[in-house]
Backbone bond lengths (Angstrom), bond angles and torsions (degrees), N, CA, C in turn:
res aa  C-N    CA-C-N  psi(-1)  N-CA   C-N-CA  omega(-1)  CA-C   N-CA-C  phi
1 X - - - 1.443 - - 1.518 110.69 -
2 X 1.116 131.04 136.54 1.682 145.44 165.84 1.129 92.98 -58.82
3 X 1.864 108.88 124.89 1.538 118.84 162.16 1.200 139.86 -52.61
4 X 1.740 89.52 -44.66 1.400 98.98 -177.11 1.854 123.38 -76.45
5 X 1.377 98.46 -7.56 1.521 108.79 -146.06 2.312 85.46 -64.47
6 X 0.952 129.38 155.84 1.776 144.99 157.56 2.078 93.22 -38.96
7 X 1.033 124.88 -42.92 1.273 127.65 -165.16 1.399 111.76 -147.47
8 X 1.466 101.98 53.80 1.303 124.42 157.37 1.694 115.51 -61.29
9 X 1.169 133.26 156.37 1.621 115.40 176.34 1.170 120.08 -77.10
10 X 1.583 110.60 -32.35 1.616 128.36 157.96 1.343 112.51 -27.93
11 X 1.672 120.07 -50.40 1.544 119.19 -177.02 1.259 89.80 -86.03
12 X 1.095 133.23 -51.09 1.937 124.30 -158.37 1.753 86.49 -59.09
13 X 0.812 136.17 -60.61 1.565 127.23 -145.43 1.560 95.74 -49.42
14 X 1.376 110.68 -61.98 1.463 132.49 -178.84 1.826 111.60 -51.14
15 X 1.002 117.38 -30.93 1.640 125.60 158.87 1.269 116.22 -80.21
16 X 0.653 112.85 -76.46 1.976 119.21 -158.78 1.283 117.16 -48.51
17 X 1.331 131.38 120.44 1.281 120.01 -174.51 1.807 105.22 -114.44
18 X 1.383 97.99 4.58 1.819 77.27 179.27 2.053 82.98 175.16
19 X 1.364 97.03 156.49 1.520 111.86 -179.94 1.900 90.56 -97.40
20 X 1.710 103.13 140.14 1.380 110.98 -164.22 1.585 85.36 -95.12
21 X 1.404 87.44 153.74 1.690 90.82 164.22 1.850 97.91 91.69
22 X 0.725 134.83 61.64 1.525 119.95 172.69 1.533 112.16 92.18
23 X 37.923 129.55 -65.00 1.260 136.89 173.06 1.266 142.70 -155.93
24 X 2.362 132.46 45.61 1.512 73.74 -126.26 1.543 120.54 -15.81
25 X 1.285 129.46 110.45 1.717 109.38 158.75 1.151 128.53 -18.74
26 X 1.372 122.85 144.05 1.408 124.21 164.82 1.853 127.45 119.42
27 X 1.257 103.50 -8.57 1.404 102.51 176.18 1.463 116.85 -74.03
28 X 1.077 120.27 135.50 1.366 117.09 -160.25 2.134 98.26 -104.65
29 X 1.550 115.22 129.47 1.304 108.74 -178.91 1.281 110.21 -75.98
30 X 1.643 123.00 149.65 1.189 130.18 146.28 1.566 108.64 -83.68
31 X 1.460 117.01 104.36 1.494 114.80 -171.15 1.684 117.71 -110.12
32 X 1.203 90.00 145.90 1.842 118.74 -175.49 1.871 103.86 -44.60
33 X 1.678 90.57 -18.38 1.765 99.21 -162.74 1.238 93.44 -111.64
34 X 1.871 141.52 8.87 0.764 145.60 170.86 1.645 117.64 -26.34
35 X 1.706 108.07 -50.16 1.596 131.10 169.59 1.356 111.14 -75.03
36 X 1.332 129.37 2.46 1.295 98.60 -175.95 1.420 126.01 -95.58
37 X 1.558 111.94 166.38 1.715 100.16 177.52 1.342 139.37 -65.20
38 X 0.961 159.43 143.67 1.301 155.64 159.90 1.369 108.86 19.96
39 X 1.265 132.11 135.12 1.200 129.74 166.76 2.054 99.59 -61.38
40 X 1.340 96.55 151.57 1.803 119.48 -166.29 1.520 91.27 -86.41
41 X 1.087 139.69 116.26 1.826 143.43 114.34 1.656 89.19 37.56
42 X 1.238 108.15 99.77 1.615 125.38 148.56 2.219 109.56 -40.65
43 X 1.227 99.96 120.61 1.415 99.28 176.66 1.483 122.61 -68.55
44 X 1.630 99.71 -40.41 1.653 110.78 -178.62 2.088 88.86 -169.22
45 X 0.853 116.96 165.98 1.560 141.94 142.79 1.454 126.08 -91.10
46 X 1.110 117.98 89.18 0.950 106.06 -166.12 1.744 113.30 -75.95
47 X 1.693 106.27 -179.97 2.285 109.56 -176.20 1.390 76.71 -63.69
48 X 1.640 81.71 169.73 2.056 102.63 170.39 1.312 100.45 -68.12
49 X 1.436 95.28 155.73 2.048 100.61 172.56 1.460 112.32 -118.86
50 X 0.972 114.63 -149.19 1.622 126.68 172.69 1.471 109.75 -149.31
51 X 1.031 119.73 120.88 1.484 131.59 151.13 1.431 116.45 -31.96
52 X 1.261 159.82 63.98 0.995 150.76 -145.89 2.054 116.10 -54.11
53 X 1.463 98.75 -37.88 1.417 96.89 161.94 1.783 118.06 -34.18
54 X 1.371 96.52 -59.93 1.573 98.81 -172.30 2.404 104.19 -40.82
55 X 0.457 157.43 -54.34 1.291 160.06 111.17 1.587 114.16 1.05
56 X 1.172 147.40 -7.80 1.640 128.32 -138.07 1.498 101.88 -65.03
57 X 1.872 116.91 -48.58 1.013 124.93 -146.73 1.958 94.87 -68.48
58 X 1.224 122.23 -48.07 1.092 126.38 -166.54 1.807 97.81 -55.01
59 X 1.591 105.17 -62.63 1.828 92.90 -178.55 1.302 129.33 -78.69
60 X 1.302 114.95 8.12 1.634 139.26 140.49 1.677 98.03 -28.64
61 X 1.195 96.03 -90.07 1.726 137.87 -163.20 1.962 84.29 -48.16
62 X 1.609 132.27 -60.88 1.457 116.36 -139.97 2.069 79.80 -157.32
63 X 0.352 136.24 -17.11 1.628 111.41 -177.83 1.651 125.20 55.18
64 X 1.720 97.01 -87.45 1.802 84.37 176.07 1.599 114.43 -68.31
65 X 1.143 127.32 -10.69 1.027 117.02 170.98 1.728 126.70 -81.34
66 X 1.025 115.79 -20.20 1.568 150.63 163.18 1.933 96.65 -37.69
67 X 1.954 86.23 -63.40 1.384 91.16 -140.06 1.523 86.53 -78.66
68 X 1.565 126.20 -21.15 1.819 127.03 170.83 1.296 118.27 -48.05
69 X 1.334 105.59 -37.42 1.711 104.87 176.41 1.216 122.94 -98.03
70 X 1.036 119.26 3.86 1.565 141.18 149.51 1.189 116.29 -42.64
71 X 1.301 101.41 -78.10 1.540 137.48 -179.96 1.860 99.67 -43.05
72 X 1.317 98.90 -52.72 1.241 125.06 -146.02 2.133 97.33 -64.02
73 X 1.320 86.59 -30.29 1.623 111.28 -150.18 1.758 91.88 -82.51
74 X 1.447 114.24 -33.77 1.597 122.89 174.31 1.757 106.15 132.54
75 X 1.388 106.87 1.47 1.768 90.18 -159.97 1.987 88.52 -95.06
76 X 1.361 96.58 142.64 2.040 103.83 172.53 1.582 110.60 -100.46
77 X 1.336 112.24 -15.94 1.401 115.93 176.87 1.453 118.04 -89.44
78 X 1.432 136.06 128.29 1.783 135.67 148.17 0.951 98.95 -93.38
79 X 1.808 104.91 154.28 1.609 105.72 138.96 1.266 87.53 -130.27
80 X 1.442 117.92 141.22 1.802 147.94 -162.87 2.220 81.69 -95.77
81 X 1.393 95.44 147.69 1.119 96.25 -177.48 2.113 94.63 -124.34
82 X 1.298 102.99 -172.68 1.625 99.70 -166.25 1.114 137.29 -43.48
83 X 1.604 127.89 -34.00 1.179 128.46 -176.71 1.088 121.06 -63.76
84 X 1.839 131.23 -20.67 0.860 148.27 -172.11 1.329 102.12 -51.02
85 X 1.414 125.46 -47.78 1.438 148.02 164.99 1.783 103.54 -24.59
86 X 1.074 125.94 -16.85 1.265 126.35 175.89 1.430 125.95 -100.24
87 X 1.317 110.05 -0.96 1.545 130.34 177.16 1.748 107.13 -59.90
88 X 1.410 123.31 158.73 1.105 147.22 146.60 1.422 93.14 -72.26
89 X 1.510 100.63 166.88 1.240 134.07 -172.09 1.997 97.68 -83.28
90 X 1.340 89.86 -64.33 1.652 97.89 164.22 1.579 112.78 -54.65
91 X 0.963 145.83 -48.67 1.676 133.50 172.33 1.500 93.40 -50.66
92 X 1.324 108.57 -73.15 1.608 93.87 -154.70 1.837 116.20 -59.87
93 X 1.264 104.91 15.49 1.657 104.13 173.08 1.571 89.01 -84.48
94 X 1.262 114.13 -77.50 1.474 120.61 -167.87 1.088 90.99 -43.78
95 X 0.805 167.66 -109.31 1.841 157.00 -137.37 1.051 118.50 -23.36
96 X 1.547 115.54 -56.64 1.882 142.18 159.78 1.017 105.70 -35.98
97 X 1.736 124.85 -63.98 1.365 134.82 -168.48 1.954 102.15 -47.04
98 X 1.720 93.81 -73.20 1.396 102.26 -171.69 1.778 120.26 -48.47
99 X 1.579 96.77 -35.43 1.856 86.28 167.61 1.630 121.90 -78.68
100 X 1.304 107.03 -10.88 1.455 113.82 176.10 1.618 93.09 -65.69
101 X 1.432 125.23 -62.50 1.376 116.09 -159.39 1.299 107.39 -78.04
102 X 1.010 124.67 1.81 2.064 137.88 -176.55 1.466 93.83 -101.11
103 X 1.316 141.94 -14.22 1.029 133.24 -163.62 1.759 130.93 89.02
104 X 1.898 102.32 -28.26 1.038 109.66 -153.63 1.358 105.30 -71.80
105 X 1.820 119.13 161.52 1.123 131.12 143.42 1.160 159.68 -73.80
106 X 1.309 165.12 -20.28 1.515 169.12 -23.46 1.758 110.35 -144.23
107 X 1.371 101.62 83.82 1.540 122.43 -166.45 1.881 107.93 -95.99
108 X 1.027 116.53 -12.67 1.716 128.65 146.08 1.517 125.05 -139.97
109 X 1.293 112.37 177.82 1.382 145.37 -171.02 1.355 126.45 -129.44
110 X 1.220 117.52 131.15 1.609 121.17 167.83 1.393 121.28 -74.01
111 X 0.858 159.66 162.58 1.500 149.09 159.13 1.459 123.33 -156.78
112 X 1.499 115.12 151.69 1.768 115.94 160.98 1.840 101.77 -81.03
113 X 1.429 88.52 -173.38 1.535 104.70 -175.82 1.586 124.89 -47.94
114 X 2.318 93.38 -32.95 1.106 101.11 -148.95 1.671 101.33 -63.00
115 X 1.271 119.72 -20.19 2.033 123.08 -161.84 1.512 83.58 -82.73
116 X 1.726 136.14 10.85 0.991 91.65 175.71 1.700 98.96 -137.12
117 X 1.415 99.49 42.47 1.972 121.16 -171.71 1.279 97.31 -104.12
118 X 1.274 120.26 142.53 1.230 132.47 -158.60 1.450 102.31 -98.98
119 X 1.096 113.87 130.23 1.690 121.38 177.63 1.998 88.82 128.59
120 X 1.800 86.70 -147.57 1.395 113.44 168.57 1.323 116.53 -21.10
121 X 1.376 110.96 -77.30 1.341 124.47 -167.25 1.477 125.72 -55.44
122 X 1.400 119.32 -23.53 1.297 139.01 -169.10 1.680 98.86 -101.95
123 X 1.419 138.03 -31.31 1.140 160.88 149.96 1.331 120.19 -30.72
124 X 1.625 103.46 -60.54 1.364 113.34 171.92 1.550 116.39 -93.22
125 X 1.247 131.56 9.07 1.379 158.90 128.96 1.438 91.96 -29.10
126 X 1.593 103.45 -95.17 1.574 108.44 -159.46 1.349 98.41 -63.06
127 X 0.961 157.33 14.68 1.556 141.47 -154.53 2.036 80.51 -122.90
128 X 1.451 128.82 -73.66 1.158 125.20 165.27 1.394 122.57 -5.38
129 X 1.546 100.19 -69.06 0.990 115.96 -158.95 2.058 128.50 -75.83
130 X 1.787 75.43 -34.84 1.839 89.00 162.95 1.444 117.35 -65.76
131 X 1.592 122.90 -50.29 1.501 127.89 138.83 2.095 113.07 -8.11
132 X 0.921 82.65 -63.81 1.563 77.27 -160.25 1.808 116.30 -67.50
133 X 1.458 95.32 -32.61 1.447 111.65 177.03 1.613 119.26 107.75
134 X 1.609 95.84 21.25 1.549 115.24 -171.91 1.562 122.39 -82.46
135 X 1.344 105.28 142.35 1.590 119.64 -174.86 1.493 119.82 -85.22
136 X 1.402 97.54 -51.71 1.322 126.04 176.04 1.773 138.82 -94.03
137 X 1.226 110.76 124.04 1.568 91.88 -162.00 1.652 82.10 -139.33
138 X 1.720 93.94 111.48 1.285 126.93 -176.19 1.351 127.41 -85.51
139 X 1.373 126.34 114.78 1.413 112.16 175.75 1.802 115.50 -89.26
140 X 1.474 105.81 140.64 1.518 103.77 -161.41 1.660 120.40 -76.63
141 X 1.345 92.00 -46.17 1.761 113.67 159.19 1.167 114.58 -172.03
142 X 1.267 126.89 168.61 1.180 148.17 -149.80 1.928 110.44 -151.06
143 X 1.205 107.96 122.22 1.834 112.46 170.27 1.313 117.13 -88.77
144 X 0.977 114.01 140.73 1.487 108.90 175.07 1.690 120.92 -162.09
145 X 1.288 132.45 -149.32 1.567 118.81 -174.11 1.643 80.05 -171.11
146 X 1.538 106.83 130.96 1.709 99.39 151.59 1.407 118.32 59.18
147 X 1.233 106.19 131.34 1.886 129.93 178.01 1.636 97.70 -32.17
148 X 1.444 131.08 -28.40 1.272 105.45 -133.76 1.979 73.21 -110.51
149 X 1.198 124.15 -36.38 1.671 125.76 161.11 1.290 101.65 -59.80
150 X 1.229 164.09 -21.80 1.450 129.27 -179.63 1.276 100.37 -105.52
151 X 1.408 133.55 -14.45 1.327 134.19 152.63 1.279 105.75 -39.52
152 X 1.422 126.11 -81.55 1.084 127.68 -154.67 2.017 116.96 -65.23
153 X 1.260 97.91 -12.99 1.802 113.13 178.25 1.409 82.57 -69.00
154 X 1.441 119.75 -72.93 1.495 132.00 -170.44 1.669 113.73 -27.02
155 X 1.174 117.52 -55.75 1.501 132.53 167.59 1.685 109.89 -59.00
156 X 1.099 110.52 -30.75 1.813 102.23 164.18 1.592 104.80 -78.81
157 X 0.935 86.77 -84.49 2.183 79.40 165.20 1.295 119.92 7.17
158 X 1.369 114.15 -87.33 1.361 152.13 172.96 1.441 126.58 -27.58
159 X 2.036 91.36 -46.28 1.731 117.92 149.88 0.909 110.99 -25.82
160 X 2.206 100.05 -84.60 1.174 109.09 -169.36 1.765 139.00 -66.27
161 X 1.107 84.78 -6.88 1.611 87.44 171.09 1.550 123.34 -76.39
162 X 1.527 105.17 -22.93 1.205 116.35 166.89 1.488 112.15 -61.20
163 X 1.651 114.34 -32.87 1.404 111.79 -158.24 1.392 96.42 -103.04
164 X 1.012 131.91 -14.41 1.545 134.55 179.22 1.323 107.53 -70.05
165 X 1.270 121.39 -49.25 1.330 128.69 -148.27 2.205 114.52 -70.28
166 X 1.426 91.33 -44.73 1.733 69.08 152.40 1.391 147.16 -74.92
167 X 1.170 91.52 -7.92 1.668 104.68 175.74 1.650 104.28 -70.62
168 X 1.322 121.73 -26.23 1.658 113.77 -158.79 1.359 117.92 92.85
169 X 1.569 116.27 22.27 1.749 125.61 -159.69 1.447 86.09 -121.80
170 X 1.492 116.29 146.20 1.827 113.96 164.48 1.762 84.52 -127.24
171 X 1.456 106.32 149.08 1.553 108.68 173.24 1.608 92.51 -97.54
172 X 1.582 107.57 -170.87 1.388 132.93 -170.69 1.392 103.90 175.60
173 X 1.713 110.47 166.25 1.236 143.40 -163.21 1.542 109.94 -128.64
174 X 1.376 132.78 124.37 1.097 150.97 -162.84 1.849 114.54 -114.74
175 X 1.165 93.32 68.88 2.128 93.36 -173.47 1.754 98.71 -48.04
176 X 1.293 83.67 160.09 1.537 104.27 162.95 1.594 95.10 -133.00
177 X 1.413 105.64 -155.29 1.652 121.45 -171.31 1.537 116.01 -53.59
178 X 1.595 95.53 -33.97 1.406 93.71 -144.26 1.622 97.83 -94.77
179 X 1.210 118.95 -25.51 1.442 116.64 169.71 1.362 122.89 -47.16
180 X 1.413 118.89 -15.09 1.378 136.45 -168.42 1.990 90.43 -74.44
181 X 1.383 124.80 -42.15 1.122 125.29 -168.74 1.709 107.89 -65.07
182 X 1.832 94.83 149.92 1.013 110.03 -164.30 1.803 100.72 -97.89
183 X 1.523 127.71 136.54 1.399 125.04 177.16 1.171 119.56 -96.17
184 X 1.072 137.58 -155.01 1.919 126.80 -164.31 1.649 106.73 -89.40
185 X 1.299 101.33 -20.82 1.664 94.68 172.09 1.432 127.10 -91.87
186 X 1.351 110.55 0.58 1.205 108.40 175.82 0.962 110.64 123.45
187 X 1.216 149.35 -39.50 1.343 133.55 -144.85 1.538 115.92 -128.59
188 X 1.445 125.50 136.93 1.662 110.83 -173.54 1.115 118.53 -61.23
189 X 1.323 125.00 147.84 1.141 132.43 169.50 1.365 131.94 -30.30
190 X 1.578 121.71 -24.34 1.270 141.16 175.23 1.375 118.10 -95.47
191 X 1.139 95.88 -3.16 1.548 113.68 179.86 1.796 116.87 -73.12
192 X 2.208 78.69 -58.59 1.341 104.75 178.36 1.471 119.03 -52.41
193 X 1.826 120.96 -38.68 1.336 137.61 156.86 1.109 103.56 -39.08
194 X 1.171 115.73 -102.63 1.395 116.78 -164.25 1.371 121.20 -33.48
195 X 1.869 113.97 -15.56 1.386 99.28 -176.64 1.486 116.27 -94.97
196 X 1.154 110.34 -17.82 1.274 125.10 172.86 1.405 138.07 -111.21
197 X 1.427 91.55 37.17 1.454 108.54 176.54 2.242 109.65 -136.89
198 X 1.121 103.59 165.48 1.553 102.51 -176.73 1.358 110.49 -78.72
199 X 1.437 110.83 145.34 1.407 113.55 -158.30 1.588 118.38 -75.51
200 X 1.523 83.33 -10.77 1.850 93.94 171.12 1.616 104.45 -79.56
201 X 1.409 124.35 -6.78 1.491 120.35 175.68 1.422 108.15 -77.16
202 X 1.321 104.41 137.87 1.791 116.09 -175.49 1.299 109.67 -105.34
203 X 1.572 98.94 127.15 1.363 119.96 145.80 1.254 133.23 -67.68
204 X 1.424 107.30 114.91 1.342 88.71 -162.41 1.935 91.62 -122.09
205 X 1.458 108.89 122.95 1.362 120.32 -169.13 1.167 116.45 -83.28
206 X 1.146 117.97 108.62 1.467 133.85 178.63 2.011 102.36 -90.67
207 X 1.457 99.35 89.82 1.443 128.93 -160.77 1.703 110.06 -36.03
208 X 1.708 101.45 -61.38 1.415 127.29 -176.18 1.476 127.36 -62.54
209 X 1.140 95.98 -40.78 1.677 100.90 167.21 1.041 112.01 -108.18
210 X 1.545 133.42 34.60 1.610 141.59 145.19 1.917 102.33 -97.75
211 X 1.196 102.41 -30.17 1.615 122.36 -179.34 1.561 99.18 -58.84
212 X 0.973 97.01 -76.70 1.980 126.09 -178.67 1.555 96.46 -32.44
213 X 1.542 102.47 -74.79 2.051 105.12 -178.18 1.275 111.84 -56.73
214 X 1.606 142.92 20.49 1.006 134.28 156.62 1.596 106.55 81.39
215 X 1.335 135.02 18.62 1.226 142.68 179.60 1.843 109.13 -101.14
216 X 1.324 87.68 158.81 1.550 87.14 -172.24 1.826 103.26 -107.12
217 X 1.140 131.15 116.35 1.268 143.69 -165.54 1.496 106.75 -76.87
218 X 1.196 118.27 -56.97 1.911 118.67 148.77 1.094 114.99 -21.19
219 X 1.408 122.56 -56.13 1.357 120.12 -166.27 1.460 101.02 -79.21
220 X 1.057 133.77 -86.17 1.472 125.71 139.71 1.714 130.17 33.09
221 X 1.316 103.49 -63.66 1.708 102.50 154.70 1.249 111.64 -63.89
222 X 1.157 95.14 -64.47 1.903 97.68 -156.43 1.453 105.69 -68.03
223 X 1.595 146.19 -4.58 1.159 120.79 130.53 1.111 137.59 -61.12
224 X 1.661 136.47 -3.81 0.776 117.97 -154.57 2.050 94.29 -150.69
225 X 1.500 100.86 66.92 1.456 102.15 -174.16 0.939 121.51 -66.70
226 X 1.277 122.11 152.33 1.464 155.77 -171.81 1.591 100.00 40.89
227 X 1.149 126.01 43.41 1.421 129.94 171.29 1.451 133.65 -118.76
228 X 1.646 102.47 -12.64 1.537 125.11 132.60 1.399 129.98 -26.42
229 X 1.071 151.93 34.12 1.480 118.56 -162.85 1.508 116.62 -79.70
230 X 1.338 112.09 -17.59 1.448 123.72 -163.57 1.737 106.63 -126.33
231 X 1.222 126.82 153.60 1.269 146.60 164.38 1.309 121.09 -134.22
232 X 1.401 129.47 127.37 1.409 120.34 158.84 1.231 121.11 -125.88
233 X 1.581 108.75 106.82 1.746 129.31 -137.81 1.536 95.43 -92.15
234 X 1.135 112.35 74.92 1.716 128.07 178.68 2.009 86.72 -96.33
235 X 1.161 108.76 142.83 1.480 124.25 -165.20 1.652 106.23 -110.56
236 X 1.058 112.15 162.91 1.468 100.40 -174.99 1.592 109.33 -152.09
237 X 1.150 126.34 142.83 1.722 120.78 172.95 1.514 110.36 -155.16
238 X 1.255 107.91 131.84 1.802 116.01 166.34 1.563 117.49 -13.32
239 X 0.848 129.35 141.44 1.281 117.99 155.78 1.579 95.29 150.16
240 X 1.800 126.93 -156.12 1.273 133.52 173.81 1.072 99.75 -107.77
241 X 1.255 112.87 175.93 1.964 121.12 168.33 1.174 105.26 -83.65
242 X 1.645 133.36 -26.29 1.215 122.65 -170.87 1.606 118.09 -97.57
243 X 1.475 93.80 15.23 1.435 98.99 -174.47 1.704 90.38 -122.79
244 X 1.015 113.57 49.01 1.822 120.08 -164.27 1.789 119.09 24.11
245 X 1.256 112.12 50.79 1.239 107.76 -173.50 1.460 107.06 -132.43
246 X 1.441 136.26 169.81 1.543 128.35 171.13 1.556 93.19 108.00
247 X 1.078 126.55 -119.44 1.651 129.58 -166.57 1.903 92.49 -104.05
248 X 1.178 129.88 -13.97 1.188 147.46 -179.78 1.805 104.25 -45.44
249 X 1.192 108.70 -48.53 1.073 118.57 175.49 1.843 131.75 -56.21
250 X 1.272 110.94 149.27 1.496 102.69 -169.89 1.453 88.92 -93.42
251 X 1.813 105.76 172.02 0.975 124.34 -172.84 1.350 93.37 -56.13
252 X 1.614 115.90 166.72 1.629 121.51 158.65 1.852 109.80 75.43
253 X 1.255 107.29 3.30 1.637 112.46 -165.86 1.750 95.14 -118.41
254 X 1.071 129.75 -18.34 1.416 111.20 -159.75 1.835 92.50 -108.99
255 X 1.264 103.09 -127.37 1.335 114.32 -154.22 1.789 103.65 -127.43
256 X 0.929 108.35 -18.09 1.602 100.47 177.40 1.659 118.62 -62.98
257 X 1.707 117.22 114.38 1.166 109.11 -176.58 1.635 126.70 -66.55
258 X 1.455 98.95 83.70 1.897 105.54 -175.56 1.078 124.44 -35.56
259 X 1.183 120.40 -59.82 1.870 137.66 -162.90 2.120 80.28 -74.10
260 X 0.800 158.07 -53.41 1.427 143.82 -170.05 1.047 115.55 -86.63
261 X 1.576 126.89 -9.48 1.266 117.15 -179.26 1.790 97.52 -102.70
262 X 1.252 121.60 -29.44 1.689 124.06 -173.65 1.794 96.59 -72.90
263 X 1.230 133.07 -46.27 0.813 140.85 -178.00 1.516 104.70 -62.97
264 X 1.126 129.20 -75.56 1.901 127.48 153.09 1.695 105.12 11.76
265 X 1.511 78.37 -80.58 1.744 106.01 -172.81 1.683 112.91 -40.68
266 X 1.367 100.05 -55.85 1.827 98.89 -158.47 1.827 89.28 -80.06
267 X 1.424 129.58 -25.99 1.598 115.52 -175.63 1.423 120.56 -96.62
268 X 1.603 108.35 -15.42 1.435 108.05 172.95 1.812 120.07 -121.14
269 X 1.654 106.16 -73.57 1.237 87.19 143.89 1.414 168.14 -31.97
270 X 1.274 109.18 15.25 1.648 115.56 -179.87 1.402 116.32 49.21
271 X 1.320 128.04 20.85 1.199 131.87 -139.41 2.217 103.08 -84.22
272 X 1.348 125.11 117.87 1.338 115.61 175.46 0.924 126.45 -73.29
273 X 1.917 98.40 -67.16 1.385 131.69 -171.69 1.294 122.12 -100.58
274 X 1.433 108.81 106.37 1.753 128.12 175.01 1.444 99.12 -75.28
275 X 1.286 130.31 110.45 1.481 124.01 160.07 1.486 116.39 -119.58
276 X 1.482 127.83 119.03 1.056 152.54 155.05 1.273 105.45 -25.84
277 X 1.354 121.00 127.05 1.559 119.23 170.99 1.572 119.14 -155.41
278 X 1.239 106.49 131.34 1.669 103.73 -162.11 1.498 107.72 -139.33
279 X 1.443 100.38 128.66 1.820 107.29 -172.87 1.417 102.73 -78.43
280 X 1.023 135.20 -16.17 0.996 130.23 179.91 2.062 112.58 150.68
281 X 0.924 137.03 153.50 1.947 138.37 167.99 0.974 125.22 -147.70
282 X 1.104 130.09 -171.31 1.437 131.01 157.22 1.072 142.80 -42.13
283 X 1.429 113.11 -29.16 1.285 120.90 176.88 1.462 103.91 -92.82
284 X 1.748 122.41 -174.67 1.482 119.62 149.79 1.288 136.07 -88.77
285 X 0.880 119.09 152.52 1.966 122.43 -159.93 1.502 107.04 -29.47
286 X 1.719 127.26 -48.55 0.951 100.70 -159.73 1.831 113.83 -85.69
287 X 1.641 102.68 -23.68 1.535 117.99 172.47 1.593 99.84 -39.88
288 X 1.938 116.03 -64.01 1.594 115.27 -167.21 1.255 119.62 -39.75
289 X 1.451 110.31 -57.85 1.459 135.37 161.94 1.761 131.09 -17.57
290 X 1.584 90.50 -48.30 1.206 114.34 -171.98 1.996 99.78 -93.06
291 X 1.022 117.20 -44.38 1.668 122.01 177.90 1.516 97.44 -79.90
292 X 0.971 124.73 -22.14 1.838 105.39 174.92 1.643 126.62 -96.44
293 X 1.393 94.20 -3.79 1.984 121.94 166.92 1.510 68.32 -72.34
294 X 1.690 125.30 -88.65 1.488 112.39 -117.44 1.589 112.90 -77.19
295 X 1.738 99.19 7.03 1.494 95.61 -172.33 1.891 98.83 -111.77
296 X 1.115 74.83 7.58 1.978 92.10 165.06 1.586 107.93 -71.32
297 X 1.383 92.11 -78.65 1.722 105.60 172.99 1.542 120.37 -73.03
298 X 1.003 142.60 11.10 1.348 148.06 113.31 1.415 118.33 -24.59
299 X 1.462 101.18 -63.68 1.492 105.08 -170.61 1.827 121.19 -88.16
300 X 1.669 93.47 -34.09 1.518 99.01 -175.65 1.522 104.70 -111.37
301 X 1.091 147.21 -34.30 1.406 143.87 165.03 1.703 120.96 -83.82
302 X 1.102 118.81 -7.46 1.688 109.15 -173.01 1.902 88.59 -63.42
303 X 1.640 99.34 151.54 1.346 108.37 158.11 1.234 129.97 -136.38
């Protein structure tokens, strides 16, 4: 998500207390995963999904109906973003139920800190999340200052991966812009993640605002194999927002090289889950939604 944007997710996370109703290109990384082995045997690829953010205002407003025209629109994949975190145990069945009969899937999650606080909160984390039928349990962003603060985020992380892992849950980290920045020792912020976290922890590349910070996302996988599992292929191009340009743009319109970076993904990165994600365009949520599926399969399914 764009920091700066009025309805960045950064601010939504920090607002929302409950769903109503029910590069220049081209820098090449020196990476933390520089040593690592071969990216691991892809499990499956999963259909394209949707970011559910891209939508918020509509499943704000109605939820199962949200998730009907979803369905409706062609995508089998969600990923539920934070508020969800406010569900009963009983809501999030009916939710399950209704994507069971919609077809849909929901194989990660967005989240604040709290799914990843030890006790209660992390409890009813996994309890959500086993409910839903989820793999992935995503952190949305994280604040911090200095090597010696994202270290120490990293070591909560690190926790939870310990605590996830019998459940059948892997956590992950969700960059935005600013992770792209480099700190006094050298190394980007995502760097520092990845180095200090377990290699079963996922990166999960948030495409557009790795695009935006002038980083190269290609490069980016392929340092860092099979540690991809997730993408959310939000597109990005020069320009203003009010001139429809910046994150404004639909998938397939900006500048991120797709066909080399999806390809990256499915042979090195371990990459599953393609999720669609849109700050907002020209059209309305569910129109974007629906034109950035078809410029999906345009590019990766036409035959």
């Amino acid at each position: 998500m764009q920091r700066s944007s009025s309805l960045s997710r950064r601010t939504f996370i920090r607002t929302a207390t409950a769903i109503a109703g029910t590069w220049s290109v081209g820098l090449v990384f020196g990476s933390a995963a520089a040593e690592a082995p071969p990216a691991p045997a892809r499990r499956n690829v999963y259909p394209i999904g949707l970011e559910l953010y891209s939508v918020r205002n509509e499943l704000t407003r109605d939820l199962p109906k949200t998730l009907s025209e979803v369905a409706a629109i062609g995508y089998k994949v969600v990923e539920f973003y934070a508020p969800y975190f406010k569900w009963t145990a009983g809501y999030a069945k009916d939710v399950r139920s209704q994507m069971d009969d919609l077809g849909l899937r929901c194989y990660s999650t967005h989240n604040g800190l709290e799914s990843f606080t030890p006790g209660e909160k992390i409890a009813h984390a996994i309890e959500l999340n086993q409910i839903l039928g989820v793999q992935y349990v995503i952190l949305a962003s994280a604040h911090s200052t200095g090597l010696d603060g994202w270290k120490s985020i990293c070591g909560k992380l690190s926790a939870a991966v310990d605590e996830l892992r019998p459940h059948a849950l892997s956590a992950g980290y969700h960059n935005h812009g600013d992770e792209w920045a480099t700190l006094d020792n050298g190394q980007r912020i995502m760097q520092v993640i990845a180095t200090n976290t377990p290699r079963e922890f996922v990166l999960q590349l948030d495409v557009g605002t790795c695009v935006a910070a002038g980083a190269d996302p290609v490069a980016w996988v392929k340092a860092n194999p099979g540690r991809i599992k997730s993408m959310h292929l939000k597109d990005w191009a020069p320009g203003k927002r009010e001139d429809e340009k910046g994150y404004r743009v639909l998938f397939g319109e900006g500048i991120t090289p797709w066909k080399e970076l999806v390809a990256a993904g499915k042979a090195e990165g371990g990459t599953e889950l393609f999720l669609i994600e849109q700050e907002g365009s020209r059209f309305p949520e569910f129109e974007t939604a629906k034109r950035c599926l078809a410029n999906w399969k345009e590019m990766f399914e036409k035959t």
